[in-house]
Each structure stands twice: as C-alpha cells, then as structure tokens.
N, C-alpha and C positions, 0 to 999 in steps of 0.2 A: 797747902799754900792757897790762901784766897786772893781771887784776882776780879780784880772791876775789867769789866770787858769794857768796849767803847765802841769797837766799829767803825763807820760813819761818823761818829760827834761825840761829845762831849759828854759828862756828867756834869749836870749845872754846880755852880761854883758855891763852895759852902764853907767853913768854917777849918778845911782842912786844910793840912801844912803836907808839903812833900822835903822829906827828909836826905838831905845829899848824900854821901860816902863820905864827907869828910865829916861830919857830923858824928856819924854812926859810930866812927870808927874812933874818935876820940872818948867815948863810952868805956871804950877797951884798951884804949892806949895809958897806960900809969904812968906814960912819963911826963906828965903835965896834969897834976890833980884836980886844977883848978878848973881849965877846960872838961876833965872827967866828970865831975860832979854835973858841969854847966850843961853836959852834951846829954847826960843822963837823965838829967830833973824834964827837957826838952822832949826826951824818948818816952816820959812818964806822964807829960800834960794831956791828961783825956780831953781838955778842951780844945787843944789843937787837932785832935782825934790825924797823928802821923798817916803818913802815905810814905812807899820808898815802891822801885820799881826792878826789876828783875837785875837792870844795868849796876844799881846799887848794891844789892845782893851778890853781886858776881863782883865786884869791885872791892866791895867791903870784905871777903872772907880774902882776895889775893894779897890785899893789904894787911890784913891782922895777923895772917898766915907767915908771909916773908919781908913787910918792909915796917914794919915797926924794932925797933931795938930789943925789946923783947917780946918774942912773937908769938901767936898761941898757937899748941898746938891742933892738928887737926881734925880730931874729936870733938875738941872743946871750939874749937872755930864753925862746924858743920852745925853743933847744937848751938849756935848764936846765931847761924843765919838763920835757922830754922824757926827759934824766936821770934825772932825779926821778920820773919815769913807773917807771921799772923796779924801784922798789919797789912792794910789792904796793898795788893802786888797790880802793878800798872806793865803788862807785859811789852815785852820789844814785839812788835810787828811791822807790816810792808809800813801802815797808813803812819805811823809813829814815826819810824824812820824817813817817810818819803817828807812829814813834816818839819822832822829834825835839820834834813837838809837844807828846805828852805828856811827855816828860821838862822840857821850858820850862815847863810848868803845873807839876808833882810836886814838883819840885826849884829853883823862881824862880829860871830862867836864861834869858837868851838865847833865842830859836828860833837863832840862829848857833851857837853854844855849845852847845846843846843838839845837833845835826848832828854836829857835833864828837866831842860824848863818843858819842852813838850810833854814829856811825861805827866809832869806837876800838873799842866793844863788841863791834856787829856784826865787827871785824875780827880778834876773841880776842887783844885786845890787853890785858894786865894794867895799862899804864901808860898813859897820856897825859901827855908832855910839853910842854909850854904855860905862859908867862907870863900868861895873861889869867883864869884859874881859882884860886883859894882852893887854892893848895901843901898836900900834907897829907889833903886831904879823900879821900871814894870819893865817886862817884858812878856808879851803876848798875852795880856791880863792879870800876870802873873808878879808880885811886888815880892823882889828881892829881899829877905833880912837875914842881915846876921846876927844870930842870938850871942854870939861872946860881944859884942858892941854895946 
C-alpha cells in the first residue's frame, strides 16, 4: 500500500482527483451497468491520476462484501482492495481527524464526509468525486463533482 504522508500540511494541490466509496464501489456493483462502465472509465483516467484513503478502502470492501445484492466474495473483495491500494492511500491519523471534525462543525457535514473532503485536501487533490456531496460546491479548496452528472 502506497501512502502520501502529510504531517503538518498539505501536498500542494495538482491535478489529482480523490475518489469516494461510492464511486469505487459502483465499479463492482452489476446492478446498474451504466454507472459501472461510468465509475470504471473514472478509476481508469490517468489524467485524473485517482487518490482514495484508508476510510475508502475499509468502506468499499464492507460494502462489496455485504450490501450490494450480489455480493463479492471475500477473496475476490481483499484482491480489489488491494488493487485499489495502489493508488496513492491518504491514511486516517490524529491531524486528519482532528481536521475532519472541524471541517463537520465549519461546513454542517458529516464527521464521515467531512474525512472524506479532508482526506482529498490533505491528499492535493483539486477534485472530489463523490455522489453523496452538493455537485458544484468547494469545500476547503476542494470542488465537489459528480462524474454520473
């Protein structure tokens, strides 16, 4: 697993996308082709050069694992995170979380959602792409899109 450490600050902001859980996981979900393909080609654009953070990885295999209709098993779910590991890994720490929170008070989101966008930040991601977020918006530097829009 490769991980951008951070520390103290930031990696300055570049060209990269931080990729939600729900993104990921419609990659793997067949019961909607069209988001498949969509979610897939997304996971493929080298020029977005993807980010996802440990939160995603641990979200995305509980999801593929048990709440999809049909689920994958967990062989073939462990080798997808693993996959997916070798985009760059934006780890959970105190300084992420202690961010997290304040961005969930600042901005009335989620402490989940709020990890999320902090992550993407900490990870010099210009983009977050994500269904679960207000399309359109910034938050913390950070401009919301939805790629199925």
């Amino acid at each position: 697993m490769r991980v951008v450490g951070h520390g103290a600050g930031t990696i300055s902001m570049t060209d990269r996308a931080f990729i939600d859980t729900n993104i990921v996981v419609y990659a793997y979900d067949r019961s909607d082709p069209v988001k498949q393909e969509q979610a897939r080609s997304v996971m493929a654009d080298t020029d977005r050069r993807p980010v996802v953070s440990t939160q995603v990885l641990s979200e995305f295999y509980v999801t593929i694992t048990r709440k999809l209709e049909r689920p994958v098993p967990s062989a073939a779910a462990r080798e997808a995170v693993d996959r997916l590991s070798r985009f760059p890994v934006i780890p959970l720490d105190r300084d992420l979380a202690l961010a997290a929170i304040d961005t969930a008070q600042s901005h009335q989101l989620s402490y989940w959602d709020s990890l999320i966008v902090e992550a993407a930040r900490v990870g010099g991601c210009r983009t977050l792409l994500t269904e679960d977020l207000n399309a359109g918006s910034e938050i913390r530097g950070v401009e919301i899109v939805n790629p199925f829009t």
